[in-house]
N, C-alpha and C positions, 0 to 999 in steps of 0.2 A: 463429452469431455469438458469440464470445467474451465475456464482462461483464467488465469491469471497477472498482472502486471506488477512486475520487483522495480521498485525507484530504489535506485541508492547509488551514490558514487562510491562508496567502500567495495573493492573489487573482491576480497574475500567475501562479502556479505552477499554479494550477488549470488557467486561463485557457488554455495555453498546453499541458500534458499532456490536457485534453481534447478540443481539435482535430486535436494529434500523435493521439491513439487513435483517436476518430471517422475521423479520415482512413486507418489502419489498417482499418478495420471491425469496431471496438471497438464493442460495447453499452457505452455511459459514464455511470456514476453519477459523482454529488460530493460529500462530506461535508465539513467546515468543523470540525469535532471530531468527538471521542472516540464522543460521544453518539450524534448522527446517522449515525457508521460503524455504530455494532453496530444504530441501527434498520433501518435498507437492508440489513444482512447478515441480521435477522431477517427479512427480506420478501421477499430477492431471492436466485437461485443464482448467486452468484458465483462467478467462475474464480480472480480474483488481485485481490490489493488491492495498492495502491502509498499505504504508511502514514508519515506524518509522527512525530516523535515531542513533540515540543514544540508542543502545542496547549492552547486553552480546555477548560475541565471538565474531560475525561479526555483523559489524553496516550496517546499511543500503545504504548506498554509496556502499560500496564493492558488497550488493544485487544485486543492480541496473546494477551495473557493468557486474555484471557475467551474469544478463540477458540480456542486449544488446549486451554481447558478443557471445549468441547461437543464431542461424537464429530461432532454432522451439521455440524461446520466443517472437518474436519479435510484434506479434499480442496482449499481453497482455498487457494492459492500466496500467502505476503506477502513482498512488497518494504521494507525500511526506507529511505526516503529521508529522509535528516537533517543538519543544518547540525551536527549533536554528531559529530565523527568522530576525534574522538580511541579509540584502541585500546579499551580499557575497554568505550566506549559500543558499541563495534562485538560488540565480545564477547560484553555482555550485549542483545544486539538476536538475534545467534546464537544464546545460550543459552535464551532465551526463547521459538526457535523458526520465526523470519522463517528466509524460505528463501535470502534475496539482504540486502545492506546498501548500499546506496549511496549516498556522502555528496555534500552540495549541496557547490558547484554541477557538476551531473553533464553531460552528454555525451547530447543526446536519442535520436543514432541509437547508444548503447552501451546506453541505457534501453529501447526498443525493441527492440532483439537481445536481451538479458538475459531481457524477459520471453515472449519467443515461445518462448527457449530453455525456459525453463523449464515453459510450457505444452505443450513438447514430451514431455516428463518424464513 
């Protein structure tokens, strides 16, 4: 079974990516910030995370960050899903490393193909 980790403080967004993945046959974790992503990624083997970037404490940039910056994360697929979709934002969500960028409000069976694809990988 696949793991997955949902960052987002948007409580519908959670809500609603976590039943799409359960029903999948997703293992589903959920973090609410920055903070709680990287404790779940210290404690669990995740496959792919689907990262918000505008959240409390630590935004999602900074996640991404601290994950490419440890070697034993470096196998774990991230998705940016983000309401910033202006080019820029998309660029540096790129350059930073995420594998996929996907801006709100997305398409859940494009979000579900995306990331099987890339578990394919």
């Amino acid at each position: 079974m696949k793991k997955i980790l949902i960052v987002d403080d948007e409580p519908n967004i959670v809500m609603s990516l976590e039943y799409l993945f359960k029903k999948e046959n997703f293992e589903v974790f959920i973090a609410r910030d920055g903070i709680e992503a990287i404790e779940i990624v210290e404690n669990n083997m995740l496959d792919i995370i689907l990262l918000d970037i505008m959240m409390p404490k630590v935004d999602g940039y900074k996640v991404l960050k601290y994950l490419k910056d440890r070697e034993d994360f470096e196998n774990i697929k991230v998705i940016f899903l983000s309401a910033k979709n202006k080019i820029k934002d998309i660029e540096l969500g790129l350059k930073l490393g995420a594998d996929k960028y996907i801006s709100k409000p997305f398409s859940t069976k494009n979000l579900i193909k995306e990331v099987k694809q890339l578990l394919k990988n």
